[in-house]
C-alpha positions in Angstrom: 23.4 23.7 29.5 21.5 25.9 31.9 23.1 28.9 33.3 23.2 30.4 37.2 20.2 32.2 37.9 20.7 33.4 41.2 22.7 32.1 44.8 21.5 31.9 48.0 22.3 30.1 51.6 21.3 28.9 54.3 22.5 27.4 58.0 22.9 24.0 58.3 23.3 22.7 61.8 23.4 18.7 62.5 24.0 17.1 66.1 27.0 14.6 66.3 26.5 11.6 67.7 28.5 11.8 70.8 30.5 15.2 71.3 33.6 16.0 68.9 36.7 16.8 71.4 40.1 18.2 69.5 43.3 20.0 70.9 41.6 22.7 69.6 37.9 22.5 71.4 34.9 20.9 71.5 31.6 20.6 69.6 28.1 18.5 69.8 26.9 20.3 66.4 28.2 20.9 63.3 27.8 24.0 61.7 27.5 24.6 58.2 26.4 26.8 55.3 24.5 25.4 52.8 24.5 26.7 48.8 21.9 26.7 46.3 21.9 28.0 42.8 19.1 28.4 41.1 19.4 27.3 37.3 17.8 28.8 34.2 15.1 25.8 33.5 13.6 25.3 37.0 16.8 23.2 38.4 18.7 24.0 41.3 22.1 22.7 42.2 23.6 22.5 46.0 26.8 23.1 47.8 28.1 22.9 51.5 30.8 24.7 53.6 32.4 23.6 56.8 34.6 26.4 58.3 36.9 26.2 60.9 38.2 29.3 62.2 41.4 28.0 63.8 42.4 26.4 60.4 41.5 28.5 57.5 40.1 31.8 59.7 37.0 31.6 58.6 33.4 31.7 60.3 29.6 31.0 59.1 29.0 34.0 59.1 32.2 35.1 57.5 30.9 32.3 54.8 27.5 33.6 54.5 29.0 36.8 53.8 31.3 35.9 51.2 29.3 34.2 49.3 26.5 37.0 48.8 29.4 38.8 47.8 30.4 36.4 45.1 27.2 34.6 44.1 25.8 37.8 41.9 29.0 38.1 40.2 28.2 33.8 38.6 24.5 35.0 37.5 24.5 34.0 34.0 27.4 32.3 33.4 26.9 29.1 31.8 27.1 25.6 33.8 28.9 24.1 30.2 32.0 26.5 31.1 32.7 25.2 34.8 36.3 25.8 34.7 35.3 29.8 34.2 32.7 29.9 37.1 35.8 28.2 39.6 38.2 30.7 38.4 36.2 33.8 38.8 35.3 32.1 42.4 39.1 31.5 42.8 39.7 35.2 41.9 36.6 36.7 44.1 37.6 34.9 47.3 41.1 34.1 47.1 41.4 34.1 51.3 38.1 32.2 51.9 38.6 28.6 50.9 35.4 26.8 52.8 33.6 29.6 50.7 35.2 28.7 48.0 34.3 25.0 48.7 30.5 25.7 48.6 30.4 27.9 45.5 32.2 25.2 43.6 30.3 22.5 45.1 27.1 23.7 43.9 28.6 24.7 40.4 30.1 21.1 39.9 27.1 19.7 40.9 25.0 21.7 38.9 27.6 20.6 35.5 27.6 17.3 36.8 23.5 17.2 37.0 22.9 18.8 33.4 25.9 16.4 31.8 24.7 13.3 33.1 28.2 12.6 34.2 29.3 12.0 37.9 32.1 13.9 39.3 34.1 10.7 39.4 34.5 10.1 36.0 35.2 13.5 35.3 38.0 13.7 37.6 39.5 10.3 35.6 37.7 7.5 37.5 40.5 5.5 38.9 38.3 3.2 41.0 35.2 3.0 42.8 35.8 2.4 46.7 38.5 3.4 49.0 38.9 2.4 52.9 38.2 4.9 55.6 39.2 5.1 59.0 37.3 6.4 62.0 38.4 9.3 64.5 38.5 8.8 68.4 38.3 12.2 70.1 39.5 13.4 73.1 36.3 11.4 75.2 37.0 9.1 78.3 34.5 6.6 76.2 37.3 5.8 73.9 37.5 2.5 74.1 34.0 2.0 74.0 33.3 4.3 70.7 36.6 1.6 69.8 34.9 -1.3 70.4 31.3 -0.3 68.7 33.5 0.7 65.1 35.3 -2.2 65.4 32.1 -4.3 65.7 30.9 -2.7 62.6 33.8 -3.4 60.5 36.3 -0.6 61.0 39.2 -1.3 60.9 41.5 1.7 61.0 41.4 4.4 63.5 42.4 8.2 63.8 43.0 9.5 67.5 42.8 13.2 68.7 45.7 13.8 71.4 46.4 16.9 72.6 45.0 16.6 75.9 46.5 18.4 79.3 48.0 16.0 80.1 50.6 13.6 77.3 49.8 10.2 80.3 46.3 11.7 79.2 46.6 11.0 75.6 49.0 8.1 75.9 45.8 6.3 78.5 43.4 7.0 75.3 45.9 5.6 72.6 45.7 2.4 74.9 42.4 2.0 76.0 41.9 2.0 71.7 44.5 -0.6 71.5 42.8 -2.7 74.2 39.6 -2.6 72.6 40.9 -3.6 69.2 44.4 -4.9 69.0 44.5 -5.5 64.9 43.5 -2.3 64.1 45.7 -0.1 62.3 46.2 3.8 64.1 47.0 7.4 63.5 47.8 10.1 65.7 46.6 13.4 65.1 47.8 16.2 67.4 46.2 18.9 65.9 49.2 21.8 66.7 49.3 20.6 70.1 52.5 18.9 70.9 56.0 20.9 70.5 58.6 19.3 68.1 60.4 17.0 70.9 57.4 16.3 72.4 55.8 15.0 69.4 59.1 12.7 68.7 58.8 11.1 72.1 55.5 10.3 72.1 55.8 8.6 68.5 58.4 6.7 69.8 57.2 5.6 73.4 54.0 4.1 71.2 56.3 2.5 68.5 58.6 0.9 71.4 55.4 -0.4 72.9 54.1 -2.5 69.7 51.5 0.0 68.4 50.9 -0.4 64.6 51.3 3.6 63.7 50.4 4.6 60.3 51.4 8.0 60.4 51.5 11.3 62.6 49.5 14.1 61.5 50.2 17.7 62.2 52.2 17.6 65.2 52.9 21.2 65.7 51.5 24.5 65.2 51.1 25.5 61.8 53.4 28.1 61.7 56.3 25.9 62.6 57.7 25.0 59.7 61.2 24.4 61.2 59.4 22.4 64.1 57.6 20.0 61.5 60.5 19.7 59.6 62.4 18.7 62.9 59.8 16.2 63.7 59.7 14.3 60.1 63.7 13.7 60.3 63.4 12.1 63.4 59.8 10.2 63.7 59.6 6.7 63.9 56.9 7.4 61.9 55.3 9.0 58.9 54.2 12.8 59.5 51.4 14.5 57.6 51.2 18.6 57.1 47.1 19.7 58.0 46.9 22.8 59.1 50.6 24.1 57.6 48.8 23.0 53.9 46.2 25.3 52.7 47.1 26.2 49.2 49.1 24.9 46.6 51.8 27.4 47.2 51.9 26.1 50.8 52.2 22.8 49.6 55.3 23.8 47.8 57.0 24.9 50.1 56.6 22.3 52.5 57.8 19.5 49.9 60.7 21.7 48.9 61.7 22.9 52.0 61.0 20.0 54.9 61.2 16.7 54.9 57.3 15.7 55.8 56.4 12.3 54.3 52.8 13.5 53.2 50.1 16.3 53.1 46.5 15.8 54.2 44.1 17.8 52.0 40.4 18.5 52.5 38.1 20.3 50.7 37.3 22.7 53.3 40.7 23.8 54.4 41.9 24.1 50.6 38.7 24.1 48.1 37.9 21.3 45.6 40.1 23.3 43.2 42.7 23.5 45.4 43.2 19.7 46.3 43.4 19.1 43.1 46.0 21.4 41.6 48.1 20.3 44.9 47.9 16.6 44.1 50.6 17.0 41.4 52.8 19.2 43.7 52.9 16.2 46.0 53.4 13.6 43.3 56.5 15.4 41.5 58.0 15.7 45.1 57.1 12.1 45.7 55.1 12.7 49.0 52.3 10.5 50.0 48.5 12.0 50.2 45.6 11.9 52.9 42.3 13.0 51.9 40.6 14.2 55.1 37.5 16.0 56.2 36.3 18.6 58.9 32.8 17.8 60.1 30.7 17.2 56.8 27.5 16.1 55.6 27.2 12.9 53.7 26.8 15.5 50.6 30.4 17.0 51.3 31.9 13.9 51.9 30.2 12.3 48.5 32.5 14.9 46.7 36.0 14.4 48.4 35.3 10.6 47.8 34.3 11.3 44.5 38.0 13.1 44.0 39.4 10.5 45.9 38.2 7.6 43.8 38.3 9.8 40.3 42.2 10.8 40.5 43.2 7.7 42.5 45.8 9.8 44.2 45.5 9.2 47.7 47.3 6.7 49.8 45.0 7.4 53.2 41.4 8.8 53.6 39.5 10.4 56.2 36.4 10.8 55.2 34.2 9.7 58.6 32.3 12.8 59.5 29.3 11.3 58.0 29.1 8.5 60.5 30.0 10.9 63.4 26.9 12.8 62.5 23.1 12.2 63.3 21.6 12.6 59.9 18.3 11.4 59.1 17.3 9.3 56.1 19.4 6.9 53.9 22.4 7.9 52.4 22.1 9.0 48.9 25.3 9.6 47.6 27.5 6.2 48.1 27.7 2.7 50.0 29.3 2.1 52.9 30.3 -1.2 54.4 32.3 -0.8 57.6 35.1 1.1 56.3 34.8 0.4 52.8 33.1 3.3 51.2 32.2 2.7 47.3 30.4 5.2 45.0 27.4 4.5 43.1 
């Protein structure tokens, strides 16, 4: 197999489709870092990173940094011995997981190329397609983004809330139901809500007929006791985001709270990382969510590609492709309304 010539990177910056509105701010373009290796033979091999500072602390530029530290240190190694390039990654930027996320991108890619085998077969290839939903920001056009997902076959949707104002958030959750009263909803708070605050809100949508799937990182990430609170006394599922970043984090939430579920992403954890928490979450029992932050179709190819290779997830997030404005056709899978399958 060829081995790593050299690393570089670049910016990659892609405008959203209508502007992205969290708890935690507000964006029209996404920001990434792009990876490239350059392999012995002429071939190159890509990877992406998505940082977001308020969940893993990291920047672009923090990114870009990192991995011109790292990427000299992989010259030479050979593409045949993956598992040796992620651990001296793992070992060079233990703190830096959406740098971590590139560098392995483009190495698995680069494996994946030169042994003709997709990175869904490697990783056991379970099945082929999985359903996604589609997130609702924090935009007065709600019901309208609603209505237009809806009419292209979504059928599941994730709502931001977190607004100034919980009549705010509770208007939004509505004007969604109103615009498509089959569909199936989660909330995602994003830190915002305090523990009773989170309960009350769950319940005042239960009480009113809502079909909740779950309720996704109600507090801030620090609270442990606050999400534990929360999970013992929601009408509904909770999720762990921004409390899970590693796999030690991920054991001490399932031994320590009672939180039905973790969402992983491959930003916020690095591809490694998701998967040596899957089994964490499957001794405890807990149920899995595969989410994304704002990704390329190229990204989002790979946590699909995990997805659909361990079968291990009960929910997935992967939308960020259809939030962006990317030119071309999609390369990297199919996607019919919220069925995604890989090729």
């Amino acid at each position: 197999m060829p081995t790593i010539q050299s690393v570089s990177t670049s910016l990659l910056e892609t405008p959203l489709h209508n502007p992205f509105v969290t708890s935690q701010g507000a964006t029209s373009v996404a920001r990434a870092v792009s990876v490239s290796l350059a392999l012995s033979g002429g071939g190159a091999a890509q990877g992406e990173s998505v940082p977001v500072k308020y969940v893993t602390g990291e920047t672009v530029e923090g990114v870009i940094e990192t991995v011109s530290r790292v990427g000299p240190e992989l010259e030479g190694l050979d593409l045949q011995d993956y598992r040796r390039a992620l651990d001296r990654i793992a070992q060079l930027a233990p703190d830096a997981p959406s740098a971590r996320c590139a560098l392995e991108m483009a190495v698995l890619d680069g494996w994946s190329q030169s042994a003709g085998i997709s990175l869904r077969r490697l990783w056991g290839g379970a099945r082929d397609r999985y359903e996604t939903d589609v997130t609702i920001p924090i935009v007065p056009n709600a019901g309208d983004l609603t209505r237009l997902a809806w009419d292209l076959g979504i059928r599941v949707f994730k709502i931001k809330v977190g607004a100034l104002s919980i009549d705010e958030d509770h208007e939004r959750v509505l004007a969604v139901r109103a615009a498509a009263p089959e569909a199936k909803l989660r909330i995602d708070a994003n830190q915002a809500f305090s523990p009773d605050g989170a309960v009350a809100f769950a319940e005042r949508l239960v009480g009113e007929g809502a079909q909740l799937q779950l309720l996704e990182q109600p507090v801030k990430k620090e609270d442990i006791d606050g999400l534990h609170w929360v999970a013992e006394r929601s009408p509904v599922p909770v999720f762990a985001d921004e409390s899970c970043r590693t796999p030690q984090d991920a054991l001490r939430l399932v031994s320590s709270t009672a939180v039905h579920g973790l969402n992983l992403k491959i930003n916020k954890c690095g591809i490694a990382g998701v998967l040596n928490i899957i089994p964490i979450a499957k001794a405890a029992g807990r149920r899995l969510m595969l989410g994304c932050m704002l990704e390329t179709r190229r990204s989002i190819a790979v946590s699909l590609a995990i997805a659909c290779g361990t079968g291990a997830f009960d929910f997935i997030d992967l939308d960020s492709h259809l939030l962006l404005n990317e030119s071309g056709e999609n390369p990297h899978f199919d996607q019919h309304g919220g069925e995604m399958r890989m090729r």
